[in-house]
N, C-alpha and C positions, 0 to 999 in steps of 0.2 A: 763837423764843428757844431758844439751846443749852440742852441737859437739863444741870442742876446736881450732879455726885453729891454725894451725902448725906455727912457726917465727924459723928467727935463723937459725941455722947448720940446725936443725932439718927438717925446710920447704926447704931450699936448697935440703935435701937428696931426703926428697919424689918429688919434682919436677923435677929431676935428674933422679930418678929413675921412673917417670910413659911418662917423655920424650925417656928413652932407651927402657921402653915397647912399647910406641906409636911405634915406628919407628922401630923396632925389630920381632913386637910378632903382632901385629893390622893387620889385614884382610883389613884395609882402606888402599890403598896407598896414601902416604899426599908426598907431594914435596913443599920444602923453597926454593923460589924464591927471585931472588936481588932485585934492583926497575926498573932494564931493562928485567922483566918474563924471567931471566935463571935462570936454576937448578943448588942451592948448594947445596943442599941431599934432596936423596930420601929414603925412607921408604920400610925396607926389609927385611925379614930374613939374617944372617952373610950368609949362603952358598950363598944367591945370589949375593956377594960383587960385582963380576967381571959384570954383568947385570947392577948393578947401577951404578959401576963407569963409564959406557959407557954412562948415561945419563948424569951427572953432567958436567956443561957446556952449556950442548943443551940448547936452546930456548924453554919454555914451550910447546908450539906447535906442535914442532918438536916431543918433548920426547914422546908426548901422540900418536901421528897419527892423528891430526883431519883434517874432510873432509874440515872444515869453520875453516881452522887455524886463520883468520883473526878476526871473529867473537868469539873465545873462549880467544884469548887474548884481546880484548876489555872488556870481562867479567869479566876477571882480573881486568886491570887496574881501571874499574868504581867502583867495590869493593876495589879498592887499595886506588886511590883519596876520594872517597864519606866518606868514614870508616864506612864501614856497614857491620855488621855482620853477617855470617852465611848463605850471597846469596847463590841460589842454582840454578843449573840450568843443562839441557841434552845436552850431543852434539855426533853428528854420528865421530865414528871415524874408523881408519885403523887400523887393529894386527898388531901389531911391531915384533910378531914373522913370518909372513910372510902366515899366513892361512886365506882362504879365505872367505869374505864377510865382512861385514860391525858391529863394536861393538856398542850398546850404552853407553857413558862414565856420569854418572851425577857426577856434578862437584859443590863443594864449599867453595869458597873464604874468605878466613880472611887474612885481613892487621895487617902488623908487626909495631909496632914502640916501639923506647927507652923510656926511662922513661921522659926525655925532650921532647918525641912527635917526633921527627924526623922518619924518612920513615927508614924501613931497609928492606923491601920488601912484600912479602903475602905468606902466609902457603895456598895450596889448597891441598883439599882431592877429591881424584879421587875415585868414584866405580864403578865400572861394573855394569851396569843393564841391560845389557842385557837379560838375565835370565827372571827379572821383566815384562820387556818390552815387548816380543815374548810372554808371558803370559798373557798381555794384550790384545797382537793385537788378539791371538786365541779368548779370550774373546770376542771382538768387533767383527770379524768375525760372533763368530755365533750371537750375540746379533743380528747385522745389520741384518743376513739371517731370521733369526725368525721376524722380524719388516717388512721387504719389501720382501722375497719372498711367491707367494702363494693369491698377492692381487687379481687376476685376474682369471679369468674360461680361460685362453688362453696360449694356449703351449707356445710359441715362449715366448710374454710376461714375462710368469713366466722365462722361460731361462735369457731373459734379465735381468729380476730381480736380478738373480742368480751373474751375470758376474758384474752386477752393483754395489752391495754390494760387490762384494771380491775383485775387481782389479781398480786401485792399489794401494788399503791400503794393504791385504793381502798378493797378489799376484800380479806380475806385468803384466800377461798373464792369463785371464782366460777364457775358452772356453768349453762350452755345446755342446753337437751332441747327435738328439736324435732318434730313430729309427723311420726312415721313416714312418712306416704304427701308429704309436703310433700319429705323427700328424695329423693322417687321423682321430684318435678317433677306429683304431682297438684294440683290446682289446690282448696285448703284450702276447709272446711266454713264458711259461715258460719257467726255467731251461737255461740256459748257452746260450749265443746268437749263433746262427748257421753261419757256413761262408758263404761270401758271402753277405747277409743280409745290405740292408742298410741303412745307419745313414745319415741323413743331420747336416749339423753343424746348431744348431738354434740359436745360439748368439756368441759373440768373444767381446770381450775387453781388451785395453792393448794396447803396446808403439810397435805390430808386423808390421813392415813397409812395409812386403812382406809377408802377409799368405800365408801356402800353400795352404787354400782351403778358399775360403771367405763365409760367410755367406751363407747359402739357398744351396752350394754345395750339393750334395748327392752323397754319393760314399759307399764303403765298405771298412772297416779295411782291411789293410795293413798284409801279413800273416808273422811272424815272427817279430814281434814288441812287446811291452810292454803292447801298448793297446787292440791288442788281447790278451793277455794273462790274461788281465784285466775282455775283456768279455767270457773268459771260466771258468777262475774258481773264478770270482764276487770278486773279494779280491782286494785291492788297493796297490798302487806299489808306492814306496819313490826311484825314478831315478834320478841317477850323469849324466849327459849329456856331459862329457867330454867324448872324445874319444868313443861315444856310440858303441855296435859292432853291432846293429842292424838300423844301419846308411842307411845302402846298401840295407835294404827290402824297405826305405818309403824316396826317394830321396828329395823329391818335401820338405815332412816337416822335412826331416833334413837341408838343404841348409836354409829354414823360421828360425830353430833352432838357426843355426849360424849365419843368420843376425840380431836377436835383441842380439846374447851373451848369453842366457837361460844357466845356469847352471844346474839347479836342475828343476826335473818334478815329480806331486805330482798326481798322476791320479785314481780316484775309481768310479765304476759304478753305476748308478742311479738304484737302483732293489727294488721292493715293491712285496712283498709276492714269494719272489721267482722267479716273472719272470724281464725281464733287458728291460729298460724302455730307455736306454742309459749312456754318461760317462763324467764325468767333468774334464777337464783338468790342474790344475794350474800349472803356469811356473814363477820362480824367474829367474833373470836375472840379469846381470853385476856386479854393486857391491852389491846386494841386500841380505841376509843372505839365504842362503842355509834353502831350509825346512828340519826339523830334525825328529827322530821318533815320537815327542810330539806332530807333527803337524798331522800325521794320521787319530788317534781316531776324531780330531777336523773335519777334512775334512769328513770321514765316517758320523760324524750325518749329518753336514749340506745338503751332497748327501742325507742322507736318509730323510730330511726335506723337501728336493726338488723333491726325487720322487714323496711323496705323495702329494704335491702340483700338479705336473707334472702329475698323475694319475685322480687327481680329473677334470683338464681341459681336459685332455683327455673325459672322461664320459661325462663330460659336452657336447665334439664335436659330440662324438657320438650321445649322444639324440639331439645335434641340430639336426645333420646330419640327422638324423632319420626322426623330425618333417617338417624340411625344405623339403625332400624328398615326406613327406606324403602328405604336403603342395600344393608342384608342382602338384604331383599327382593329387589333386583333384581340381586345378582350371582346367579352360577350356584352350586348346590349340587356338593357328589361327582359329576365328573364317571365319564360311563359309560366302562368299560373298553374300548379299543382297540387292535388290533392294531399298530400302526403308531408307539404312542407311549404313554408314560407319563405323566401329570401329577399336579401337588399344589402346591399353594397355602397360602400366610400372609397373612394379613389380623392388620397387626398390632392392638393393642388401642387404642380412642380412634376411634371414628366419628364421623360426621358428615362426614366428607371426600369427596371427590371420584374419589377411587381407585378402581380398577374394573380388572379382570381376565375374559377368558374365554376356552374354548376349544371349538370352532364345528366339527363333525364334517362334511367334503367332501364331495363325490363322487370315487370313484376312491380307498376308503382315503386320501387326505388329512385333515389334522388344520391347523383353524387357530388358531393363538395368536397371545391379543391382550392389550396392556395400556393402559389410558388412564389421566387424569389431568384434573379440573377444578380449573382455577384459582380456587374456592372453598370455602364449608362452607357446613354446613345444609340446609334444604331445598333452597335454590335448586341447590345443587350437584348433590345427591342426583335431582333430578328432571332434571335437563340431562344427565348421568348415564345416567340410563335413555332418555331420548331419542337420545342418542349409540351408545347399546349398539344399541337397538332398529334403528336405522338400518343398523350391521356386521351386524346378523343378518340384513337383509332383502339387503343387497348380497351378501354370502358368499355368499348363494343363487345368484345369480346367476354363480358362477364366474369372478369377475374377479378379475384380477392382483392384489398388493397397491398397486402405484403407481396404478393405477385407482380401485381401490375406494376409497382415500384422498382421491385426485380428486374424486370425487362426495361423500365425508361433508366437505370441504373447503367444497364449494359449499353441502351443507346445512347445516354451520356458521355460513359467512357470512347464508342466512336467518334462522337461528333471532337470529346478532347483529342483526340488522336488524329482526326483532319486538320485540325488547328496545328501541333506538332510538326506534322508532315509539308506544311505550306513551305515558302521562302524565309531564311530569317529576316529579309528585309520586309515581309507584312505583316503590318501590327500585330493582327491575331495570334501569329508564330509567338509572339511574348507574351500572348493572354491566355494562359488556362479557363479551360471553361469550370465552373463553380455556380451549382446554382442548389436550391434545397426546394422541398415541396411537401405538402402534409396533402393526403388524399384519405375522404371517409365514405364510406356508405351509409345512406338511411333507408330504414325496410318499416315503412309505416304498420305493417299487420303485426309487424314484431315489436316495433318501438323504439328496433336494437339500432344502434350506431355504433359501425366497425370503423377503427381509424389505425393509419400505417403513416411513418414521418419519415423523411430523409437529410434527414440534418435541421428540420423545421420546428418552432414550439409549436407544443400540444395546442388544444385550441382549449378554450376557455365552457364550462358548460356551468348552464344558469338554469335552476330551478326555476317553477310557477310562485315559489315563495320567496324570490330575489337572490336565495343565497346562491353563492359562487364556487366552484371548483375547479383547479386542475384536472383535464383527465390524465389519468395517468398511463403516461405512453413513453415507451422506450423509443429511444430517439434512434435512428438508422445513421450510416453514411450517409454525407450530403453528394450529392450528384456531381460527378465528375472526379468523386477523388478516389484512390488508392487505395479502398479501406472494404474490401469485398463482406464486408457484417451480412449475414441474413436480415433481412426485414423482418419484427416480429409486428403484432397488430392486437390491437385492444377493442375487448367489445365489451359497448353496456347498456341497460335499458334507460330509456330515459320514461319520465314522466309528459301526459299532454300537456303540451301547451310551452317547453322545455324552448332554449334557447343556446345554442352553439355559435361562439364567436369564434371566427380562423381571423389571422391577423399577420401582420407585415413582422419581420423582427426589429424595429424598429418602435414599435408599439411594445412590445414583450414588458418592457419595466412599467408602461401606465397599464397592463391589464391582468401582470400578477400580483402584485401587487397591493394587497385589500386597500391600500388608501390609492391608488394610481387613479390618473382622470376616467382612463377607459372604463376601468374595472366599477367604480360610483358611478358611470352612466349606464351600465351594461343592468345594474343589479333592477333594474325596472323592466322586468320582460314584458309587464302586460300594456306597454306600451307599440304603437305603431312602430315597426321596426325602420321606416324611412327616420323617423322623430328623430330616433337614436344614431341612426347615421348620422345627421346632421347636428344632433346636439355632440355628439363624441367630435366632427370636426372643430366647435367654438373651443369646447373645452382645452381638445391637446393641443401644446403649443406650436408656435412657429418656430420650429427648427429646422437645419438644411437636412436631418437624417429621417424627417417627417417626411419630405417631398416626396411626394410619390408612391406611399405607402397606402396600404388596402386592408379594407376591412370586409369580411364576410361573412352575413347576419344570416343566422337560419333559425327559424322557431319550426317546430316539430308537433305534427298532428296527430293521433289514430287515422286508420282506415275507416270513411263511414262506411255501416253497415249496408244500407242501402247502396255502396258503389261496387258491390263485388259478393259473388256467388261461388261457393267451394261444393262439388259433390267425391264421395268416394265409387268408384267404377268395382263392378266384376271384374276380373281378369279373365273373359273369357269373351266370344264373337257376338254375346250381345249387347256389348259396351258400346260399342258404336251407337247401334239406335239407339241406346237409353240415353247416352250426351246427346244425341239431338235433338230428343221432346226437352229434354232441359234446357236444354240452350236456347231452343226457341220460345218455349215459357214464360225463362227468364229476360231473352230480349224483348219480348212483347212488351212485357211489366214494365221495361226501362223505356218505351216508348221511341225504340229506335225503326228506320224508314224498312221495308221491305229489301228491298237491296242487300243494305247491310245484313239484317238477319239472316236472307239465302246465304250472303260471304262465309258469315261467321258458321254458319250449319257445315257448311264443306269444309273450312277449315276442322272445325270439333273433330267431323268426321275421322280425316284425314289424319290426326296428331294422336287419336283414341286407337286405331287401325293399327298407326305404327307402334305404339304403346303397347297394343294387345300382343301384338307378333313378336317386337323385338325386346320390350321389355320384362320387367321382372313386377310381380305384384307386392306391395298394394296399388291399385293407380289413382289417381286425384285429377281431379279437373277443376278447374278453377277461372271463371269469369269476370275478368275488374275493368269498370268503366271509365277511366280517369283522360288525358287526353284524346285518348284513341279507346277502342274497344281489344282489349289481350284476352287472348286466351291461353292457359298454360293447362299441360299434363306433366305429372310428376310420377317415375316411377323410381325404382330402386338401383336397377342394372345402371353399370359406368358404361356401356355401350354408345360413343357418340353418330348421334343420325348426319347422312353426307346425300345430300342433294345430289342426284345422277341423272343423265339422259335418256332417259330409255329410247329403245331403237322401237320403230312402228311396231314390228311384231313382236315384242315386250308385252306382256301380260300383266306386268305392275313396277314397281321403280319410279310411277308420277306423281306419289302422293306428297313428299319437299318441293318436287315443282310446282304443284297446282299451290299449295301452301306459298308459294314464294310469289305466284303470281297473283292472287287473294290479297296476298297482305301486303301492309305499308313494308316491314322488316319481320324479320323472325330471327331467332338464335335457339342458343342450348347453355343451360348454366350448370355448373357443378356444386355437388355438397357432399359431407360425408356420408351422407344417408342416402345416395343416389342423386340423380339430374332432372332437369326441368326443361322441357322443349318448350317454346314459348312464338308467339306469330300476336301480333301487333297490326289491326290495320285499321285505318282512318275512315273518321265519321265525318260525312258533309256540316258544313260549319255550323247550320240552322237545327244541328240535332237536339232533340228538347231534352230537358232532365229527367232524371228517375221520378214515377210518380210519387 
């Protein structure tokens, strides 16, 4: 059956009677305003008569508390004039009973008029949402913390995240402090924080005009406070900061307290499995709503959201820390001074990379410079790295070309990929090919020449004594580890004195090919100290994450002085021996080296001239260069390589690579197309004087 409306006495009653309930019995408080927003009645239960007759009269504004009285009676009026029903709308206001913090009031407006349309004022109904509202903001709280904290592998970072997200929607003051050795990437104390121990503050946000401790501080809790109390038995603390009695333990950030107004302090500690990782502090303040026990539970996950963020950058530090460490470790320190060549090196800031530089002192005054590059970070990098390195240092020894020697780290490449393959698919590496590139050159100061071989690597940059810059041109190889069996080809060229070679990261490649690139504008000044230019190329190139860890390798290039080395051409016949003797000792004389060493170097000549004579081919050469040590080389024509043997007592010869090997620091044999060079190297007491 259709509903009947009510007419008559009848509709009179019930409208009478559901207006005594609105205004009687209704949970809504509704207030009948005139057409100047004063209050004719308000809406109440009968016990409260004496409440609302104190309102009736007031100015809407007035009766409610609002912070924007000006703004809430505007809200009226435009629903009074517009005649629009039902607006709604929030406004901050003050308790009228006199308790503290701030309410939310949503509010809306109905216009009154007679049955002729005339104004007789507006009906507004007031609710309290605050309730609503604080249920929101916890809501948004953690919503925000779950969305932005945690983006990052970085302590500090994640803290800011933390402060950024909750102040000052949440909280007007929010502040992270985390234990000091936690940003170092140590791996945090169980159990209860110990005294003493200290915290740095890693972030602050918020309206504090006067912290007590700013940012990057480090200090220890305060002993008789809330927030130790906090870090001994890990539970979180809901503090009135009125009148606090624990004022007098922590002066500095009481006096900070009472200069923003902080009423209320919300504090609980960052702990993941137990152990305390640090503690978050929120602070409402002035007229801001007091945090209540609801607010607790909300702050406890978001801490516990942000430890585990906090723990994970943590690990992350440590394995940088670890690789960076392992990193340093195995490149080369200050290399030794050498005749032939100058070096200096940038390693920029941010390890864990892959980058790697060295330079590998020859035989024959050669200098070899090298630069690689692993197509990873971390440890795996760091350790592939020194396996890589390790392997150019035992080749170098050996005197091979650079298209050679890359040949063979090529092939040990492809096994170390193939151990990696072979592993479990459940360990990491099983999914990491190995990929890494390397540029290797020689420099031959008597020549001038620099041979260079690449594997996958850019050329390196060569800078005349007149600034200008070029490409060497260099055919690029397979990079290391891949599938691409290319011959290594190599490029040689003369440089001029005083000539400057940069090898570089690929990462740098666009600032040093560049003509306008940063690098390539710092590089064009060779006749400067080559430290200078390291450090000026660090200001200039930017801060970027594909910079981090990037290497720079400065070589300027000298002649042989004359006075460091003595060439004779030999007879090829049995009186070659004596005649390098008188030489050799002549010429050590002249160089002012100790007796000792002279008898060394006379047996060695001997010895290398002997074998030269018998097994070689003529023409022979000898050749004296004084540069770290004292070398002597013979150079004949025959490919015949010399093999060090034992002879038996009754051997009649066969000692002279032994006696040679016991003489000298090192010796070897290098190859060319025009014949080989035996070569013996042996060391002068530190105090030995210079050439006269």
């Amino acid at each position: 059956m259709a509903d009947t409306p009510l007419t008559g006495a009848d509709g009179d009653a019930v409208g009478a009677a559901l207006l005594e309930a609105l205004f009687t019995q209704s949970r809504v408080r509704v207030l009948v305003l005139d057409p100047q927003l004063n209050v004719v009645r308000v809406s109440g239960p009968p016990e409260s008569e004496a409440a609302i007759g104190q309102l009736r009269g007031r100015s809407f504004a007035e009766a409610c508390g609002f912070v924007d009285p000006e703004g809430a009676e505007a809200f009226v009026r435009e629903a009074l004039y517009t005649g629009s029903l039902g607006t709604e709308r929030s406004f901050r206001a003050r308790p009228t009973d006199g308790s503290a913090g701030l309410r939310t009031l949503s509010v809306s407006a109905f216009p009154l008029r007679d049955p002729q349309g005339e104004e007789l004022g507006a009906a507004v109904a007031v609710v309290d949402a605050t309730g609503w509202v604080r249920s929101e903001a916890r809501q948004s709280a953690l919503l925000s913390v779950r969305q932005s904290v945690g983006r990052t592998l970085d302590v500090e970072a994640t803290c800011r995240e933390l402060v950024d997200a909750l102040a000052p929607g949440y909280a007007d003051i929010a502040v992270v402090e985390v234990v000091d050795a936690v940003l170092r990437g140590e791996e945090p104390t169980p159990g209860p924080l110990a005294p003493g121990v200290p915290l740095r503050r890693a972030a602050s946000r918020g309206n504090s005009v006067d912290p007590a401790h700013p940012v990057g501080d480090v200090r220890a809790i305060a002993p008789g406070t809330p927030y130790e109390r906090v870090m001994s038995d890990l539970r979180p603390r809901l503090i009135s900061l009125k009148d606090a009695p624990w004022f007098d333990s922590d002066i500095a950030r009481a006096r900070s307290i009472h200069s923003v107004g902080a009423h209320t302090l919300l504090v609980a500690p960052l702990t993941l499995r137990g152990a305390v990782l640090g503690m978050v502090s929120l602070y409402r303040c002035n007229d801001s709503e007091p945090f209540g026990d609801d607010d607790i539970p909300v702050v406890t996950t978001l801490a516990s959201r942000t430890a585990l963020s906090i723990d994970n950058a943590r690990r992350y530090v440590h394995e940088h820390t670890i690789a960076s460490t392992l990193q340093r470790r195995l490149l080369p320190g200050d290399p030794a001074a050498r005749t032939g060549v100058e070096t200096a090196h940038l390693l920029m800031p941010g390890g864990g990379t892959g980058c790697w530089f060295d330079t590998i002192a020859l035989s024959g005054a050669r200098t070899a410079l090298v630069i690689g590059e692993v197509d990873e970070h971390g440890i795996h990098a760091a350790t592939t790295m020194g396996q890589l390195r390790t392997v150019i240092h035992a080749l170098a020894g050996l005197d091979l070309e650079p298209d050679e020697l890359l040949a063979r780290l090529y092939g040990t490449a492809r096994r170390l990929a193939q151990e990696r393959a072979d592993l479990p698919t459940s360990d990491p590496l099983h999914r990491s090919p190995l990929a890494a590139t390397c540029v290797y050159a020689t420099y031959d100061p008597f020549s001038r020449t620099c041979t260079v071989a690449s594997a996958g690597h850019p050329a390196p940059l060569v800078i005349s004594p007149d600034g200008s810059a070029s490409m060497a041109g260099l055919p690029e190889g397979p990079s290391l580890g891949s599938d691409e069996p290319t011959p290594f080809a190599t490029t040689s060229f003369t440089l001029s004195e005083g000539s400057m070679l940069a090898f570089y990261s690929r990462a740098m490649q666009s600032h040093a090919e560049s003509s306008s690139g940063a690098l390539r504008r710092v590089l064009t000044h060779p006749e400067r100290p080559l430290r200078e230019l390291c450090d000026e190329a660090s200001y200039v190139l930017p801060d970027t994450i594909d910079l981090q860890g990037a290497t720079l390798l400065l070589a300027r290039t000298k002649g042989m002085p004359a006075d460091r080395f003595a060439a004779w051409e030999l007879p090829h016949d049995t009186s070659a021996p004596a005649s390098a003797r008188r030489l050799a000792e002549r010429t050590l004389a002249d160089w002012n080296l100790d007796e000792d060493s002279i008898y060394a170097a006379e047996l060695i000549v001997s010895e290398l001239v002997t074998n030269a004579v018998r097994y070689g081919r003529p023409p022979l050469e000898l050749r004296l260069i004084l540069d770290r040590g004292l070398t002597c080389e013979i150079r004949d024509t025959s490919p015949t390589a010399p093999h060090l043997r034992h002879a038996r007592t009754v051997d009649e010869g066969g000692r002279g690579l032994f006696i040679i090997s016991q003489l000298a620091n090192q010796w070897g044999a290098r190859y060319a197309p025009e014949g080989k060079t035996v070569w013996a190297e042996q060391a002068l007491p530190p105090e030995s004087p210079e050439p006269a």
